[in-house]
N, C-alpha and C positions, 0 to 999 in steps of 0.2 A: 784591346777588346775588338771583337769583330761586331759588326753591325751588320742587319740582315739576315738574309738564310747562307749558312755554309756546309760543310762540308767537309767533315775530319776522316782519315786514313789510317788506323792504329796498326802503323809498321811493326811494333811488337808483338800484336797480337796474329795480327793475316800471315799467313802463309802464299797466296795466291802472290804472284810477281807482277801482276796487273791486274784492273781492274775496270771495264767501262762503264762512268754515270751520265746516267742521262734523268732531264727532270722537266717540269711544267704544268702546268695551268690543270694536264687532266691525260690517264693512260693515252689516249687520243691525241692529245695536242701535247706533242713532247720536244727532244731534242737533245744527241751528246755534246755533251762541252767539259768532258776530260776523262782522258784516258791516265790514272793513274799508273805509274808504274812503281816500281819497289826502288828506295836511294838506301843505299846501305848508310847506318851510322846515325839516321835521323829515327826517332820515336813514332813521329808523326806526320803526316801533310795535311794539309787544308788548303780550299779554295774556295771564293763566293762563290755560290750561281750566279747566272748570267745577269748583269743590269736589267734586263727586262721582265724577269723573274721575281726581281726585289720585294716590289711594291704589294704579290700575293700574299694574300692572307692566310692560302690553303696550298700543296703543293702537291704532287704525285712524282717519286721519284724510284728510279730501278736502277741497280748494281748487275753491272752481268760478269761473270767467273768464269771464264771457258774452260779455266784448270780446274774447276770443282772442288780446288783446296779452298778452305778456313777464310774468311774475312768478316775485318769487323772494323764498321764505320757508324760514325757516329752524322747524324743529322742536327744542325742547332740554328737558332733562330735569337740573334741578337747573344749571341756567345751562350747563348741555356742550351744545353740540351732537350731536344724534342724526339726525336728516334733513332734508336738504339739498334742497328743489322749486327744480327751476327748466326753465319751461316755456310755453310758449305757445296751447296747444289751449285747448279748453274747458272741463277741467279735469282733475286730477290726483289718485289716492289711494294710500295705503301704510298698510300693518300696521307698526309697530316697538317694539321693547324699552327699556326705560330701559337697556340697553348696548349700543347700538347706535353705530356712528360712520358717517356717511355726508358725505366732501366737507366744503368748503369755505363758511362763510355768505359773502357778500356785502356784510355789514353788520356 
């Protein structure tokens, strides 16, 4: 079980070959720390956010897609799911709570 805010990858679902997330405290006060890319063979990835990020209660996070293909990641907060991307344009962002429920992952 993960603890914390993380950050799921649903390799069966995305199309896109990369991915860059960036997330923090507020649209304003942000920061990347991973560039997802595609690993053939695997379902999925996940990574925490950053130690410094942990202790938030609220989070603001963007995916950006420069290929404008399909992705679908999932946002969770102490291994729950909290929100649910799934989307296609060139990227995507949302403010959420550690009790938030949004949908369904994919993975």
């Amino acid at each position: 079980m993960l603890s914390g805010w993380s950050v799921t990858v649903c390799n069966e679902t995305t199309e896109a070959t990369r991915v860059t997330i960036q997330s923090g405290p507020s649209k304003d006060d942000n920061e990347v720390w991973w560039e997802w890319k595609r690993e053939e063979g695997r379902d999925h990835d996940y990574k925490r956010l950053p130690d410094g990020q942990q202790g938030l209660n609220r989070i603001y996070l963007k995916a950006i897609n420069p290929q404008e293909k399909q992705v679908n990641l999932c946002v969770k907060y102490d291994d729950v799911q909290v929100k649910h991307y799934d989307f296609d344009g060139k990227d995507e962002d949302h403010e959420m709570s550690v009790g938030d429920r949004d949908g369904d992952c994919k993975c």
